[in-house]
C-alpha positions as CSV (number, residue, x, y, z in Angstrom):
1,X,-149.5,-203.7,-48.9
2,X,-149.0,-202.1,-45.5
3,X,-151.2,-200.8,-42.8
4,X,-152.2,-197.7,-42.9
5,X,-152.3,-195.7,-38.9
6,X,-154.3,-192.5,-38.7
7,X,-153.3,-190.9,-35.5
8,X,-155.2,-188.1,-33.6
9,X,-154.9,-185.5,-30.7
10,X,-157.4,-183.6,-29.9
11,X,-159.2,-181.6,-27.3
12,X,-162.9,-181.7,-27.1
13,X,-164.7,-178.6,-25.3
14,X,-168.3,-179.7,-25.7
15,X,-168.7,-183.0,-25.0
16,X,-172.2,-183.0,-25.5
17,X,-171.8,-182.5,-29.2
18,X,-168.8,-184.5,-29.5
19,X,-171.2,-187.0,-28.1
20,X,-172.6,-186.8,-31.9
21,X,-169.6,-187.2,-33.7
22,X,-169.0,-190.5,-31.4
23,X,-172.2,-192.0,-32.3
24,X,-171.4,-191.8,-36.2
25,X,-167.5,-192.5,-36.3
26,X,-167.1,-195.9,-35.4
27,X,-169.7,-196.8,-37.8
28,X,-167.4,-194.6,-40.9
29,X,-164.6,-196.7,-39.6
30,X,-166.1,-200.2,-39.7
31,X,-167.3,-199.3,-43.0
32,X,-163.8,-198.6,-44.6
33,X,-162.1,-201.9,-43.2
34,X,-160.6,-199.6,-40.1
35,X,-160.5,-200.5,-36.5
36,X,-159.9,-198.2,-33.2
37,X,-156.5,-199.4,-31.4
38,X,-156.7,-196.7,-29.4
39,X,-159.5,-194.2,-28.0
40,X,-158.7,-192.2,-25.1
41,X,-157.6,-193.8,-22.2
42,X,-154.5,-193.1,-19.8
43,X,-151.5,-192.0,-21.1
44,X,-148.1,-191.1,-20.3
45,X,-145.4,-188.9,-22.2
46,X,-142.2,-190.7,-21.8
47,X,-139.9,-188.7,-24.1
48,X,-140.3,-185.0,-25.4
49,X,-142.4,-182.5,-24.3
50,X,-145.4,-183.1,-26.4
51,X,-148.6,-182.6,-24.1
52,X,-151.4,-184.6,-26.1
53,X,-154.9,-183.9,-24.9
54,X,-156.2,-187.1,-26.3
55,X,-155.5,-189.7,-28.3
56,X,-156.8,-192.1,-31.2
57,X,-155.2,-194.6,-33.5
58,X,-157.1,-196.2,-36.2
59,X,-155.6,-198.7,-38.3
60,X,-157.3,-199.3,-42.2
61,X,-155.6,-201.8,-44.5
62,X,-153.5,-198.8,-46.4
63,X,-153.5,-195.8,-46.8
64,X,-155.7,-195.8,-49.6
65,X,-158.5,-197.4,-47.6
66,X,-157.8,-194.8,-45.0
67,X,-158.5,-191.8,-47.3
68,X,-161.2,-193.5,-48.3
69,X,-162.5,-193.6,-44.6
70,X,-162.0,-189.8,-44.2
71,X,-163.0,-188.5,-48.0
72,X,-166.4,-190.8,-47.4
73,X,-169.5,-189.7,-47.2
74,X,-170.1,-191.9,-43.8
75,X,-167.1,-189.8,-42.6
76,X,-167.7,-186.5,-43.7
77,X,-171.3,-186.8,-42.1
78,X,-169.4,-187.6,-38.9
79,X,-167.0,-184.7,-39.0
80,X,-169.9,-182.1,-39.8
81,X,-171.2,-183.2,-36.2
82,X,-168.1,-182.2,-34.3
83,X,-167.3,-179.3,-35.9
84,X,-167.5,-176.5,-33.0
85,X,-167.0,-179.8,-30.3
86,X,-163.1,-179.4,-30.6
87,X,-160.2,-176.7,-29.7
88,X,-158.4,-178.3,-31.8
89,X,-158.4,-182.1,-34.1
90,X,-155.6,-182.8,-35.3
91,X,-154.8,-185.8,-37.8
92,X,-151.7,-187.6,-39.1
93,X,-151.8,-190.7,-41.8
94,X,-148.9,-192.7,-41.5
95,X,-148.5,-195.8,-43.7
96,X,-147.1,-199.0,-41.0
97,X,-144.2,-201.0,-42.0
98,X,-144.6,-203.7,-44.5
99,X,-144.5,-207.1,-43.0
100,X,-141.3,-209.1,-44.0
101,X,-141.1,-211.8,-46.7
């Protein structure tokens, strides 16, 4: 079974309460098997003329484990704590190519 990759832009316009949602995610995300590959950090568009604001990429052990992760209750406490913290949030679930045999 493949990866699973949820992939985020987003821009936050209060970082104090975004501060909230930060000190529940990670937890949601260790909880359902996921790990952070990206959070932020420097970035660079090198094709296109998509303009993220920032990033994350989570990666769960499929995609079933990621919905898990963001249909959870661990997860849905976290998102009620950034709600008014973002312009905008948005989310993509992408299942990651299956290793060869």
């Amino acid at each position: 079974m493949p990866a699973a990759y949820l992939i985020v832009d987003m821009a936050i316009s209060d970082m104090e309460q975004y501060k909230q949602y930060m000190a529940l995610a990670p937890a949601a995300v260790k909880a359902a098997g996921g790990e952070y590959l990206v959070r932020g950090g420097a970035m660079e568009v090198v094709e296109g003329n998509w303009q993220p604001a920032r990033m994350a990429v989570l990666q769960f052990p499929s995609v079933e484990a990621a919905k898990a992760f963001y249909d959870g209750e661990m997860y849905t406490a976290a998102r009620a704590k950034r709600q008014g913290a973002t312009q905008f949030f948005n989310a993509v679930l992408v299942e990651g190519v299956a290793a060869p045999v």
